[in-house]
N, C-alpha and C positions, 0 to 999 in steps of 0.2 A: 545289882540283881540281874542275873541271867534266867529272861523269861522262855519257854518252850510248850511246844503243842506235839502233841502224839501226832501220829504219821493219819489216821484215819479220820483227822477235823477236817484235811483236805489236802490241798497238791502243796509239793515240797515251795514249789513259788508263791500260792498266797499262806505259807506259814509263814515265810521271809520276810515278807510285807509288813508284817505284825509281831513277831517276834522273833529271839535270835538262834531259837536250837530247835530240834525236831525229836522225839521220841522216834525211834526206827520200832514197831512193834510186829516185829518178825511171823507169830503165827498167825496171821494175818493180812501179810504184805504180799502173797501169791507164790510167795520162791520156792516153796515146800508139794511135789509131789509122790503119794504115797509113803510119804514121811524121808523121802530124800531130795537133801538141796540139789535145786535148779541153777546149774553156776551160771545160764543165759541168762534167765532172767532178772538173777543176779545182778550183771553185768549191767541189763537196764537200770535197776536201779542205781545204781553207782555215775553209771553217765549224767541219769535226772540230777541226781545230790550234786555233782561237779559245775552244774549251772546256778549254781546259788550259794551264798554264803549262809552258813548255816552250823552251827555245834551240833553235836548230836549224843545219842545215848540211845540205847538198845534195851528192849523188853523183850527177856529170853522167851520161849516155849513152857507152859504151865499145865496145870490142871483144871479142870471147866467140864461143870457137866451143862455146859447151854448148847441148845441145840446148834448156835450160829456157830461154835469153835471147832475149829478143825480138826478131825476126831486123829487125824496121822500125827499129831505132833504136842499130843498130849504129854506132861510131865508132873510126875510126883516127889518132889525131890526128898523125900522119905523111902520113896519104893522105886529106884530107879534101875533098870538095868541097864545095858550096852548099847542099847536103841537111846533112852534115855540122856544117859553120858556125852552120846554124839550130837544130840540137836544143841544143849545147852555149851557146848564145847565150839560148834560151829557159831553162836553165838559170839562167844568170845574171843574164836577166829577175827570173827566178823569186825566187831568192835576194834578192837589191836587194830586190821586195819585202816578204818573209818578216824581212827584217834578217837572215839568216843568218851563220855567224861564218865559213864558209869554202865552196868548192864544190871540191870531191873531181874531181882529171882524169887519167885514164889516160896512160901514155905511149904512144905508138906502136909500131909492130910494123917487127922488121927488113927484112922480104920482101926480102932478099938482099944490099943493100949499104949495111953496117951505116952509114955516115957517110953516106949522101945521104940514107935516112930519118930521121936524128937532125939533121939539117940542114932536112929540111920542119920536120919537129916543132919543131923552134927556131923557125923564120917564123911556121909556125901557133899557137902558141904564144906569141907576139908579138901579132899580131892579136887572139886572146882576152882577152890582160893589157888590151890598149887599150879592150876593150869591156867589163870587168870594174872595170876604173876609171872609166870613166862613170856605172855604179850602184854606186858604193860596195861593191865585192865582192874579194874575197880567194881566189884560183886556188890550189888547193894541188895540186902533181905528185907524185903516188903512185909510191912507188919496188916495182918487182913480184919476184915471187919469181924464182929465181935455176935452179929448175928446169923452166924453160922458157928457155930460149935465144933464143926469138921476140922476146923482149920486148926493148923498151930501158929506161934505164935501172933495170939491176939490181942494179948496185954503185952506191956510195955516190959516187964520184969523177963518173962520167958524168951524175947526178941532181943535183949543185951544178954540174955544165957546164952544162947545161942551163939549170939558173936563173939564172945569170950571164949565160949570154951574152943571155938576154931583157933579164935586164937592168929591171926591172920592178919597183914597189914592189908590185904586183897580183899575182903570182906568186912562191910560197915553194915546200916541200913539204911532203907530206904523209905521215908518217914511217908505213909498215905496217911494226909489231913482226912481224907472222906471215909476212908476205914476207920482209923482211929473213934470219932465222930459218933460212926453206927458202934463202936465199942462203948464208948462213954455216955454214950445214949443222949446224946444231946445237950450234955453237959457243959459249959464251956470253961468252968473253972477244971471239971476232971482233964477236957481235953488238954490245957493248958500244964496241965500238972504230966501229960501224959508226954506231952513234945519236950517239957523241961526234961524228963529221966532217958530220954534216948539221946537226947543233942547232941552229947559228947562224939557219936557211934556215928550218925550221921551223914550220908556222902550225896546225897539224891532225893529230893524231893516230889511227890504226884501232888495235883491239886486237884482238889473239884468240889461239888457241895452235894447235899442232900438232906433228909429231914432228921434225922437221929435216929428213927427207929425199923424196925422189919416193916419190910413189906413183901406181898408175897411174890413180886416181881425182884428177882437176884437181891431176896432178903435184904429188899433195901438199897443195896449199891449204885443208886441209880446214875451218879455222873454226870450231875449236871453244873451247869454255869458256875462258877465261880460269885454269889452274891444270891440265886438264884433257889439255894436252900435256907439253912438256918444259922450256918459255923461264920462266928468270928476272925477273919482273918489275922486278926492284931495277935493273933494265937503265934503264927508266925515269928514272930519278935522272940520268941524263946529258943531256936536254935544261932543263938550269942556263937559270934565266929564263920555260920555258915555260908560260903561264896558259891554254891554250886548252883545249878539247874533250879528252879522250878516249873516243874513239867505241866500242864491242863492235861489232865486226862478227858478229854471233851468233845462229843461227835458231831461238831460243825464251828466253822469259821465266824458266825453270828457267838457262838458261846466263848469261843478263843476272845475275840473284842471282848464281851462283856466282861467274861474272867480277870483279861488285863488290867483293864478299869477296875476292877474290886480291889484286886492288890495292891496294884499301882498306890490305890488312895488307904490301905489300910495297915503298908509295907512301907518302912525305910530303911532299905539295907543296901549299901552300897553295892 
C-alpha cells in the first residue's frame, strides 16, 4: 500500500517522514500567475521535491466557486476553452516530467442540460487522454460528491460512462471515498457497493472522512481525518487488484498521522 498526503497538510519534508508520495495540488501551489505558469517558481518547487524521496501525482486546475480558489485557473472540463486546454495540459506536462503515477481531473458542471455537458466533457476528455498519452501520464476522473447536483458524474454508473465512452487506456478514475460517502449518504453498504462498480476503472485513489450529509459549509465536503467522520475504511478492500496511491486529502500533518493510523488498521493490501 502506497500511502500519500496532498501538498497543502505541509512541507514536502515532513510528508516524507510519514508517508511515501505527495499529491502536487497545482492551483494552489503558487506557480500560476494571472492564469500563466511561473516556470521560476516552478523551478523552486522541483529543487524542494529533488531533497526527498517521494512518489507523487498532480491535482490538475478545476472548478470552485470558494472564495479561497484561485479565480485564474479555474476549469470546467465541460466548458473549456484554449485558456482552459492549456492549464490542464501544463498539468500533464508537469506530471510526464515528475514521473507522476496519476493527474487528478475534475468532472464538469451541469449548467443546465445535463447530457450535452457530459457530452463536451466526454470530447474534452478525449483530447486530454490523447495528450496524456504522449507523456506517459495516467488521467484519473474524480467521481464528486452527491450533494451538490451541479456536478457530474456523482454516481458510480455516469463515472464508468464517461470512461468508456473515451475509451482511453490514459483515462481511468479516481475513486473519492469522501465524495462518494456525501453521495450515499452515509451509507456503508451503498458506499461499498459504490467502490465494488468502479474498481475495475480505477487508477488513483483520495482519502478523507466526513459525516454523510450536507452541510452548508462546501455541502458537506468537509476533509477531514481519516477515522475522524463516519466512513468505514474496510470499504477499501473492494478495489481487488488495486496497487496505486492512496492520497489523504487533509489540511494538517496531525490529520495526515491520524488518517495513516485508520487505514493502516482497517486496510491490508500489499
Amino acid at each position: 500500500m502506497i500511502l500519500g498526503a496532498s501538498s497543502f497538510a505541509g512541507s514536502f519534508s515532513q510528508i516524507a517522514s510519514e508517508v511515501e508520495s505527495v499529491e502536487l495540488y497545482i492551483p494552489k501551489m503558487g506557480i500560476y500567475t494571472d492564469s500563466l505558469l511561473r516556470k521560476d517558481l516552478l523551478a523552486g518547487i522541483i529543487d524542494e521535491l529533488s531533497t526527498v524521496d517521494l512518489y507523487t501525482s498532480l491535482h490538475a486546475p478545476y472548478f470552485a466557486t470558494s472564495l479561497t480558489y484561485p479565480q485564474d485557473v479555474l476549469v470546467d472540463t465541460a466548458n473549456m476553452d484554449s485558456s482552459a486546454f492549456r492549464l490542464i495540459r501544463e498539468s500533464i506536462e508537469m506530471a510526464g516530467e515528475f514521473g507522476s503515477r496519476a493527474v487528478v481531473l475534475h468532472p464538469g458542471r451541469v449548467n443546465g442540460d445535463r447530457e450535452k455537458a457530459f457530452g463536451a466533457m466526454v470530447r474534452n476528455l478525449g483530447i486530454l487522454a490523447q495528450d496524456a498519452e504522449e507523456h506517459s501520464v495516467i488521467l484519473g476522473l474524480e467521481n464528486k460528491e452527491g450533494t451538490d447536483q451541479g456536478n457530474l458524474c456523482i454516481e458510480a454508473e455516469e463515472l464508468i460512462r464517461a470512461v468508456e465512452e473515451v475509451n482511453s487506456d490514459n483515462l481511468g478514475i479516481t475513486f473519492d471515498i469522501g465524495h462518494a460517502n456525501l453521495t450515499c449518504g452515509g451509507n456503508m453498504m451503498r458506499l461499498r457497493e459504490f467502490a465494488g462498480k468502479i474498481a475495475r476503472h480505477v487508477v488513483h485513489v483520495h482519502v478523507h472522512d466526513n459525516r454523510g450529509i450536507w452541510l452548508e459549509q462546501y455541502d458537506g465536503d468537509e476533509h477531514l481525518a481519516p477515522g475522524d467522520g463516519i466512513i468505514d475504511y474496510r470499504v477499501l478492500s473492494e478495489l481487488t487488484g488495486y496497487r496505486g496511491i492512496f492520497n489523504m486529502e487533509v489540511f494538517s500533518m496531525e490529520d495526515v498521522v491520524k488518517g495513516k493510523g485508520t487505514i493502516l488498521n482497517a486496510v491490508r493490501i500489499p
